[in-house]
C-alpha positions as CSV (number, residue, x, y, z in Angstrom):
1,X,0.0,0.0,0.0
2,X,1.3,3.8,-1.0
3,X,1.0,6.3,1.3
4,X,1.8,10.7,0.2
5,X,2.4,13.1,2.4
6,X,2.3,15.2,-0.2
7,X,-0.8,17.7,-0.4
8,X,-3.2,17.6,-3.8
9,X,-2.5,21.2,-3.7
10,X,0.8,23.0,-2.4
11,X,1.1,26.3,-2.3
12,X,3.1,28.2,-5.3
13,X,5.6,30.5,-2.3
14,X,7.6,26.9,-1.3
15,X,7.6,25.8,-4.9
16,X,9.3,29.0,-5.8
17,X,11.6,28.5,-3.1
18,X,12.6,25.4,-4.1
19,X,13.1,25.9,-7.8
20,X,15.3,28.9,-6.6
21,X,17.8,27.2,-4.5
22,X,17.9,24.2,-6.9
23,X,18.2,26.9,-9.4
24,X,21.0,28.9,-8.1
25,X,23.1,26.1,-7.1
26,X,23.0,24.9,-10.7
27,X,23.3,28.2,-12.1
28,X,26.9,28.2,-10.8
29,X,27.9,24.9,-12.9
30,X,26.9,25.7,-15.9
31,X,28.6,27.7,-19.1
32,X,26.4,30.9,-18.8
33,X,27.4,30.5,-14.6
34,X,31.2,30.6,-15.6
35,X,30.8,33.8,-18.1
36,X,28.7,35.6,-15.4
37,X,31.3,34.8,-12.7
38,X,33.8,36.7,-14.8
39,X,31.5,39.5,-14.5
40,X,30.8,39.4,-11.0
41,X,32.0,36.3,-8.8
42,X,29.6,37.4,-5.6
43,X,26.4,37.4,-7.8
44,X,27.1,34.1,-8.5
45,X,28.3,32.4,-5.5
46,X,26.4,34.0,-3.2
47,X,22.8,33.5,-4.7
48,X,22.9,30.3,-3.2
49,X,23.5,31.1,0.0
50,X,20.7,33.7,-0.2
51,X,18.2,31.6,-1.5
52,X,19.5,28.6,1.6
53,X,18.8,32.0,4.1
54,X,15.8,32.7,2.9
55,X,14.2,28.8,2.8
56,X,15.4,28.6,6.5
57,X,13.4,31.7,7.4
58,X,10.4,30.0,5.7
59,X,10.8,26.7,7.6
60,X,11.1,28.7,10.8
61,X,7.5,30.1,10.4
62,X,6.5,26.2,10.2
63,X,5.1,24.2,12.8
64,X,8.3,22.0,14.0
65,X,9.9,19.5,15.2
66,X,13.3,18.3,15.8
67,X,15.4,15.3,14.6
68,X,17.5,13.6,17.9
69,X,20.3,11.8,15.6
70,X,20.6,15.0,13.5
71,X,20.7,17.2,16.9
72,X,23.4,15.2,18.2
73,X,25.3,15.4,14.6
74,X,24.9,19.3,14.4
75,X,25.9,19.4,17.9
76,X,29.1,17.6,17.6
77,X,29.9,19.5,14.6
78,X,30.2,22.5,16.1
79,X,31.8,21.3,19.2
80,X,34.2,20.0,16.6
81,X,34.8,23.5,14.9
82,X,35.5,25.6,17.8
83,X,38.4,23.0,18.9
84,X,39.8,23.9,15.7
85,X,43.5,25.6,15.9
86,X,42.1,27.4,12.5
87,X,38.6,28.4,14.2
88,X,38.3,31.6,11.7
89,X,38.1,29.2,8.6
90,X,36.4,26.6,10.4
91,X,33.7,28.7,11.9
92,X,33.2,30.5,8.4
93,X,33.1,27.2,6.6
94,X,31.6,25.5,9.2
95,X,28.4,28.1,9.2
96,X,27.6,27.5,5.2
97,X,27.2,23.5,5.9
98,X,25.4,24.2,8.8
99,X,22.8,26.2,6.8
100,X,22.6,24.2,4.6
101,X,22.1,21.4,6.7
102,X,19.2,23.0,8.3
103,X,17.4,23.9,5.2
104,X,17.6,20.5,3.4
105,X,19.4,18.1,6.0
106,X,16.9,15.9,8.9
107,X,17.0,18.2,11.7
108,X,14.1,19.5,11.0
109,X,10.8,17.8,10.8
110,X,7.1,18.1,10.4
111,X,4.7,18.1,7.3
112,X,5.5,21.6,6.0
113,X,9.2,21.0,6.1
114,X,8.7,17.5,4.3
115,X,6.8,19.1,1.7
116,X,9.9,21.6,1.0
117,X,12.4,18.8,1.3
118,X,10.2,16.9,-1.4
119,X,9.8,19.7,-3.4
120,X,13.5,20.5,-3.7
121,X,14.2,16.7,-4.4
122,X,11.8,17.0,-7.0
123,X,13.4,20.1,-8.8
124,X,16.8,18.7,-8.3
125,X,15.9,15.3,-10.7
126,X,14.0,17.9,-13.6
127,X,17.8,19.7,-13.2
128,X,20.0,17.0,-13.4
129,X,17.9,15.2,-16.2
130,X,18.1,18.8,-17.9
131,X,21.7,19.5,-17.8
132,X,22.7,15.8,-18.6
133,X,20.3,16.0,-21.8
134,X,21.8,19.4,-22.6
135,X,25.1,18.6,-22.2
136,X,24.8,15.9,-24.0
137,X,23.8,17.7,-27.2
138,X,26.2,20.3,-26.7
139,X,28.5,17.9,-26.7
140,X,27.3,16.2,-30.4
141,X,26.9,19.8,-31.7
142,X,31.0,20.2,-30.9
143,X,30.5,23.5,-28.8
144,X,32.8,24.5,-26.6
145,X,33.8,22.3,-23.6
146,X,36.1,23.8,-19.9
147,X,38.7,22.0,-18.8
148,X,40.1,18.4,-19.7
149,X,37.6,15.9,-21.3
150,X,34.2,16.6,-22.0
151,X,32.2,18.9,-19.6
152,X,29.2,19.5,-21.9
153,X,27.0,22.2,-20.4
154,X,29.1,22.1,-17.0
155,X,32.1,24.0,-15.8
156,X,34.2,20.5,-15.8
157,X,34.2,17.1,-16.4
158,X,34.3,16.0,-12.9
159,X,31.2,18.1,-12.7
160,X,29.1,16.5,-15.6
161,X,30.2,12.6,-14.6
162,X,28.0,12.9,-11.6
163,X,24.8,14.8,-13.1
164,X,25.1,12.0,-15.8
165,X,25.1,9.3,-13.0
166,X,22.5,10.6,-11.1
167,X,20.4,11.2,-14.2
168,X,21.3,7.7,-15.6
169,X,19.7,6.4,-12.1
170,X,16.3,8.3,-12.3
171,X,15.7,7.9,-15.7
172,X,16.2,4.0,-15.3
173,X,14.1,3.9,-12.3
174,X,11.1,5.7,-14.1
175,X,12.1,3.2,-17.2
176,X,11.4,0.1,-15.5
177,X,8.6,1.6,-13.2
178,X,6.5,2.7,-16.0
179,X,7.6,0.8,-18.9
180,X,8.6,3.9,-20.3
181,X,10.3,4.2,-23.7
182,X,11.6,7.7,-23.4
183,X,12.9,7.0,-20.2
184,X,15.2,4.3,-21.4
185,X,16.1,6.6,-24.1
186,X,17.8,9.1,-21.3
187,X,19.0,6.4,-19.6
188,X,20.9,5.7,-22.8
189,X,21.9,9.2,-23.3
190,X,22.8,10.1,-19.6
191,X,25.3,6.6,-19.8
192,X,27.1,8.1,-22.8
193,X,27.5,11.0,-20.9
194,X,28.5,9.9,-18.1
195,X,30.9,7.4,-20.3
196,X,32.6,10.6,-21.8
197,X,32.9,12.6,-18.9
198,X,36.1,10.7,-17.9
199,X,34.7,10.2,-14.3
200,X,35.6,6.6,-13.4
201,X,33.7,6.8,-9.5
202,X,30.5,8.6,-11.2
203,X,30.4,5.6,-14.1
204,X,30.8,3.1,-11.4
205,X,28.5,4.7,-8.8
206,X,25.8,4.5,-11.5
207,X,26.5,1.2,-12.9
208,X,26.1,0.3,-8.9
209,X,22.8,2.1,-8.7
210,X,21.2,0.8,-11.6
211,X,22.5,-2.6,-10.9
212,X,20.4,-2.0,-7.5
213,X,17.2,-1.9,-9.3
214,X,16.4,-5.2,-10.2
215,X,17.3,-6.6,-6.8
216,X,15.0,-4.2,-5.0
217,X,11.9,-4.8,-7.6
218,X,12.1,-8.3,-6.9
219,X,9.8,-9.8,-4.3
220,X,11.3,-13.1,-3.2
221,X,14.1,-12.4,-1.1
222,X,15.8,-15.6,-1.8
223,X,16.0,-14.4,-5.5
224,X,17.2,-11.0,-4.1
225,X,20.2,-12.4,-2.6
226,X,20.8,-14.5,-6.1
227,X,20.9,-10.4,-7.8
228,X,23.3,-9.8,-5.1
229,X,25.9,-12.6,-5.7
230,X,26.0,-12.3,-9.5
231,X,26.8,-8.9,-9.6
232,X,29.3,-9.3,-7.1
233,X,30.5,-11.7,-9.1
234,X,30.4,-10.0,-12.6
235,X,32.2,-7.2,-10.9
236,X,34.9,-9.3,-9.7
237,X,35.7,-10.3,-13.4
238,X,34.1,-7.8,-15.1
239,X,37.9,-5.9,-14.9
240,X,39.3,-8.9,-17.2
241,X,36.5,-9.1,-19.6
242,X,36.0,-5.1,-20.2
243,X,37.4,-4.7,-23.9
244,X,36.1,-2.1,-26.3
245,X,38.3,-3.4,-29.2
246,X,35.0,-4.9,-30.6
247,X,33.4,-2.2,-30.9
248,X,35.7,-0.2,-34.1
249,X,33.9,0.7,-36.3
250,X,30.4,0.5,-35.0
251,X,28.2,3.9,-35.6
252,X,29.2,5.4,-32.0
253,X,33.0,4.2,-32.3
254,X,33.8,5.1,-35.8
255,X,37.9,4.8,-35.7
256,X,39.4,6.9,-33.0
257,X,36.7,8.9,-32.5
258,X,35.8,11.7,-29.5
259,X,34.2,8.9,-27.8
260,X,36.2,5.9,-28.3
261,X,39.4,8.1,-27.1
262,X,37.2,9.3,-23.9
263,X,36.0,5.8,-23.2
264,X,39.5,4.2,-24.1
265,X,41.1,7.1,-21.5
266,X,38.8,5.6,-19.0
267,X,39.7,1.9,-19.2
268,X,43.4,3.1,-19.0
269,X,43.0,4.6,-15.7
270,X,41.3,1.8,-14.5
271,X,42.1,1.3,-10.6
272,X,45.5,3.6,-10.6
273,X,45.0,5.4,-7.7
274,X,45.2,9.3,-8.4
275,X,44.2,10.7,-5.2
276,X,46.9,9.3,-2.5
277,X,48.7,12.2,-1.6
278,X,44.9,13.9,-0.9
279,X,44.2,10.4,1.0
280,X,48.0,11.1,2.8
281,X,47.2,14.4,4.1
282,X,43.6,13.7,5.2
283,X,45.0,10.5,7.3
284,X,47.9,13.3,8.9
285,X,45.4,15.3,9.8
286,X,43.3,12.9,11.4
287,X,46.1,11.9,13.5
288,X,47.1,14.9,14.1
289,X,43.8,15.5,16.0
290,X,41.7,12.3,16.1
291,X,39.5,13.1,19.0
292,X,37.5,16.2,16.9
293,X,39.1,16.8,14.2
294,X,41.2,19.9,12.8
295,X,37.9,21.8,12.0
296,X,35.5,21.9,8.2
297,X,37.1,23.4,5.7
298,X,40.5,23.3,7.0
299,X,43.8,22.1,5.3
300,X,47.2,21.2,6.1
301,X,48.6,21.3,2.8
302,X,47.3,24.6,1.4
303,X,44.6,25.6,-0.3
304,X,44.2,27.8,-3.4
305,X,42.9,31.0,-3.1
306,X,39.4,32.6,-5.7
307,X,39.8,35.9,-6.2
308,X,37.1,36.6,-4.2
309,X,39.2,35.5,-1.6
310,X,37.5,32.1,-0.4
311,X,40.1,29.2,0.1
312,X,39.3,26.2,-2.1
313,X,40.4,22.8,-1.0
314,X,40.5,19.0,-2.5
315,X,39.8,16.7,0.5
316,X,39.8,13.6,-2.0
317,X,37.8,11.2,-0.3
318,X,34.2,12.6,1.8
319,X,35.0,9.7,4.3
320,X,38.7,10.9,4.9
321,X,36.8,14.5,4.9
322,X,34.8,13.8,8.0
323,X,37.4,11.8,9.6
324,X,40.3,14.4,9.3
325,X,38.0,17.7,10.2
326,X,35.7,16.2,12.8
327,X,37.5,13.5,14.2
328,X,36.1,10.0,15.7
329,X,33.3,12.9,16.8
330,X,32.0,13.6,13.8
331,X,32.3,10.1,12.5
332,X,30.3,8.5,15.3
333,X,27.8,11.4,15.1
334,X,26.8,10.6,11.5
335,X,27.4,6.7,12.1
336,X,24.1,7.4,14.6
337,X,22.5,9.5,12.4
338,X,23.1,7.2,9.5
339,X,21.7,4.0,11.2
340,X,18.5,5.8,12.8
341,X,17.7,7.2,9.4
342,X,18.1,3.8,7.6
343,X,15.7,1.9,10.7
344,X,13.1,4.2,10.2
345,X,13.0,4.0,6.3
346,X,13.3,0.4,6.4
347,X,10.0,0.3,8.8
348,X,8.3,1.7,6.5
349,X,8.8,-0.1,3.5
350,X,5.6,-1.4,3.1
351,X,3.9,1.7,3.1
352,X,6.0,3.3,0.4
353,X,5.8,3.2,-3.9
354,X,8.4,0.9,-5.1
355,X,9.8,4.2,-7.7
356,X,10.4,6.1,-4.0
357,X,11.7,2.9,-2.3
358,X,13.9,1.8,-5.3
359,X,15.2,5.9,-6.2
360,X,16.3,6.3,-3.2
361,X,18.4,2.9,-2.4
362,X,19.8,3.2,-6.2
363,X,21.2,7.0,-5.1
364,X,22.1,6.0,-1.7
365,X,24.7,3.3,-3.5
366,X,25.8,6.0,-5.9
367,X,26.2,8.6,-3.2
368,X,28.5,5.8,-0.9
369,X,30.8,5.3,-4.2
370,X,31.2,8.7,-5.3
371,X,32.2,9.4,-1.5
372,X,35.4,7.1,-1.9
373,X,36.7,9.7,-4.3
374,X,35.2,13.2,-3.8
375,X,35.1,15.4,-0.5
376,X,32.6,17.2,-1.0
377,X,30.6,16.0,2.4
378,X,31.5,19.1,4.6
379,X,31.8,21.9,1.9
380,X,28.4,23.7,1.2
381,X,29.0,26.0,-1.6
382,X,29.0,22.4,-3.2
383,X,25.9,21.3,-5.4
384,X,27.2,17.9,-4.8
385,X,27.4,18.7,-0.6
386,X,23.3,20.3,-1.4
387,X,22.5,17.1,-3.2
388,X,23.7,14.7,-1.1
389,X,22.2,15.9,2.5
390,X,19.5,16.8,0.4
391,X,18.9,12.6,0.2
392,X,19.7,12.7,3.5
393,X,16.8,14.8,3.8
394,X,14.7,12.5,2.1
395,X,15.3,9.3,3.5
396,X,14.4,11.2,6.7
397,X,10.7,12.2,5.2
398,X,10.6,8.1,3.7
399,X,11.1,7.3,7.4
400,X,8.1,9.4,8.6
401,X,6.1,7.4,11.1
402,X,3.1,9.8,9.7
403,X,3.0,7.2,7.0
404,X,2.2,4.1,9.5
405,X,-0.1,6.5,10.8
406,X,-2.1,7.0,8.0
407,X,-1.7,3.7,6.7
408,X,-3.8,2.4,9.8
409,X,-6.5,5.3,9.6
């Protein structure tokens, strides 16, 4: 049985805060958010952070109530921050995650909040399948890309691997949900994408995800488990069978084309490790401080300067992230948070749409992977930071006891 908490009617003020957060977030990766930059840096990096202010203020006004595991996790953050040797850039950094965490994170709860969080979770899928489809095309009509590889409609490569992932995982979910030809189209579309992109933790945090989707569409769970083992197992061997030699000549590898040398660049890196002196630094600085960390948005090894004056900074790895700038604190705080979230969801299973259920599992997976490689867990001027605690967010509303509730009236 499905159960909404979602309203027939919902009121246009929330909607427009939504689509302007998601909006001015994505603003900021795109081509026309690079040109406007050079025209004026604070228009463009601050507009988030106005649009997060004034989406808190809203949720204020609501009726509310508070999240334990996520109180515990704020709290411990900022216990965290002003232990920090570096508490100016802690503090400053430390501020921007917290307000973001507050607008689209757990702590707060109650319907009105729910209904923003589901909102902004809705306009954040129309924007990543938008800028994937987009950069897609732009990419086929030969326009100009930033940076090394292909970036498409993005600011960077690294940028449009994940947007293709994510949008390879919603289109495949509404594919196989609703038999949907289109939808397996994008799919289609968003994997070339993603394949071009160069990003080897975004193709396999999608490939992950969608591999997900069978297993959780399947009722038995002795034939669950089955899913499970072959794909462990194909993925195991999958490294000595990969070989896109075979595929010369075809329409979409016609001899060293833009594709085949993107694609062929990908299977080169394969597992070579490009991120161990970011890894080397992050475990320094843990042990440097292990207890809470050396504060958010702090690094040992310098970080470049904008010329806006912001410090920018490559953690390499959001797990190494958390652990190196909140300590075992930090780490156990989201551990909690984490494992209540996950309880909650998984009580209500049976009350949920098997599209919600499925989406959100299949993103989770992605979101775990991409982790491994990118540190963008603590740094909120990040769309990937707002994206990710914004799933946060909704497995929180998917673990709504208001849907047992009315399931039972």
């Amino acid at each position: 049985m499905r159960v909404s908490l979602i309203p027939k009617k919902s009121f246009t003020w929330p909607r427009l805060l939504a689509g302007g957060l998601i909006s001015a977030y994505v603003f900021r990766i795109t081509i026309p958010g690079v040109w406007l930059t050079a025209v004026s840096a604070y228009l463009v990096n601050f507009s988030g952070y106005f649009m997060l202010a004034v989406s808190l203020i809203y949720l204020l006004t609501r009726s509310l109530r508070i999240d334990a595991a996520a109180v515990f996790l704020l709290s411990c953050v900022i216990v965290t921050i002003f232990f920090s040797e570096e508490i100016g850039v802690a503090v400053s950094k430390g501020f921007l995650w917290v307000l973001l965490f507050l607008v689209v994170g757990p702590l707060l709860a109650g319907l009105k909040v729910r209904v923003f969080r589901d909102l902004v979770w809705r306009w954040q899928k129309a924007a990543v399948l938008a800028v994937t489809i987009l950069s897609f095309v732009w990419y086929v009509a030969g326009l100009l890309q930033y940076g090394k590889g292909v970036s498409g409609f993005t600011l960077h490569c690294m940028v449009l691997g994940p947007f293709a992932a994510l949008a390879i995982i919603y289109a495949a979910v509404k594919a196989v949900n609703e038999r949907s030809y289109k939808y397996a189209l994008i799919a289609v579309v968003s994997l070339l994408t993603c394949l071009v992109s160069g990003s080897r933790s975004a193709v396999l945090g999608a490939v992950a995800g969608v591999a997900s989707i069978p297993v959780l569409q399947l009722r038995s769970q002795a034939l669950r488990w089955l899913c499970i083992f072959l794909i462990i197992v194909t993925a195991l061997f999958a490294r000595s069978w990969l070989s896109f030699d075979s595929l010369d000549g075809s329409p979409l590898f016609p001899g060293n084309s833009p594709l085949e040398r993107y694609v062929a660049e990908l299977q080169q890196k394969g597992l070579v490790n490009t991120r161990e002196q970011l890894w080397e630094t992050r475990w320094s600085e843990f042990n440097s401080s292990r207890a809470v960390g050396i504060g958010i948005g702090v690094d040992t090894s310098g970080g470049l300067k904008t010329e806006y004056g912001t410090i920018t900074i490559e953690p390499g790895s959001s797990y190494l992230a958390m652990l190196s700038m909140t300590g075992l604190l930090g780490v156990l705080s989201f551990g909690v948070l984490m494992i209540t979230l996950v309880m909650k969801f998984r009580k209500n299973w049976d009350f949920l749409g098997s599209v919600e259920t499925t989406e959100i599992v299949a993103v989770g997976i992605f979101w775990a992977i991409h982790a491994l490689v990118e540190g963008w867990v603590f740094a909120g001027g990040s769309i990937f930071c707002l994206f990710f605690w914004l799933w946060v967010g909704k497995l929180s509303n998917l673990g709504s006891p208001d849907f047992r509730r009315r399931a039972n009236i």
